[in-house]
N, C-alpha and C positions, 0 to 999 in steps of 0.2 A: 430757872436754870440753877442746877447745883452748884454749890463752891468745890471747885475739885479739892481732891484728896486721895492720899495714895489710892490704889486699884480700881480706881473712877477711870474708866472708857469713853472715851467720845460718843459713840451710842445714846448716853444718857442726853443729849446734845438734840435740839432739834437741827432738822437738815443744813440750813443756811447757816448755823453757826459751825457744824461740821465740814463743811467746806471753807470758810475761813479758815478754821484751826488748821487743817488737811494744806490748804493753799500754804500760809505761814511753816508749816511744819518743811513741806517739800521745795518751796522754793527763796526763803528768805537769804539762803547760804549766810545765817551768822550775822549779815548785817542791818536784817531787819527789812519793813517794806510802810507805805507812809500808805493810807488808806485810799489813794487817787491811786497807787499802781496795783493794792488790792482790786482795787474795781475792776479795771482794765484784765489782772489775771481771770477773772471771776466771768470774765465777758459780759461786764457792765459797760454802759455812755461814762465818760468821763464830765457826766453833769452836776453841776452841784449837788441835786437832789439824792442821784445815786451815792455820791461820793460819801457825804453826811449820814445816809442808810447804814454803809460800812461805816462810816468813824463810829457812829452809835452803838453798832454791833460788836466792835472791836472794843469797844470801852467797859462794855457790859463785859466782854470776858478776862480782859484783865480783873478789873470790880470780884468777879469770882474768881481768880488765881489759875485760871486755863489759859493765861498768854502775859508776856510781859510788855510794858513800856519804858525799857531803858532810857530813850532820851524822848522828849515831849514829840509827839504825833510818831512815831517811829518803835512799829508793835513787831514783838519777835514769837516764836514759840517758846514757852516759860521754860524755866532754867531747870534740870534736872535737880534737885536736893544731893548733896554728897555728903 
């Protein structure tokens, strides 16, 4: 996975992480989403196993700068630069 950077597209994304970024982007409304109600949007089991699938995926993209972690387990879509 790339470290995003200005005019970096989701595109460059395999699927499943394009739908996390997509899910965060359209329905966090600002205050963020904790990776058991990712799952649940994504139409995952609310099973550990799944759960931990997304916290992993979601940590990977923070790790490359496509999502933020304002407060510990609680991922947003990353912050515009101004």
């Amino acid at each position: 996975m790339p470290h995003w950077r200005v005019g970096l597209t989701m595109e460059v994304l395999a699927p499943d992480y394009q739908r996390l970024v997509g899910v965060l982007e359209a329905e966090a409304g600002g205050a963020g989403l904790r990776a058991r109600e990712l799952a649940g949007r994504l139409g995952l089991e609310s099973v550990p196993a799944k759960v931990e699938g997304v916290r992993s995926k979601v940590r990977r993209l923070v790790e490359q700068g496509w999502l933020a972690e304002e407060r510990p387990g609680v991922f947003t879509p990353r912050r515009a630069a101004g």
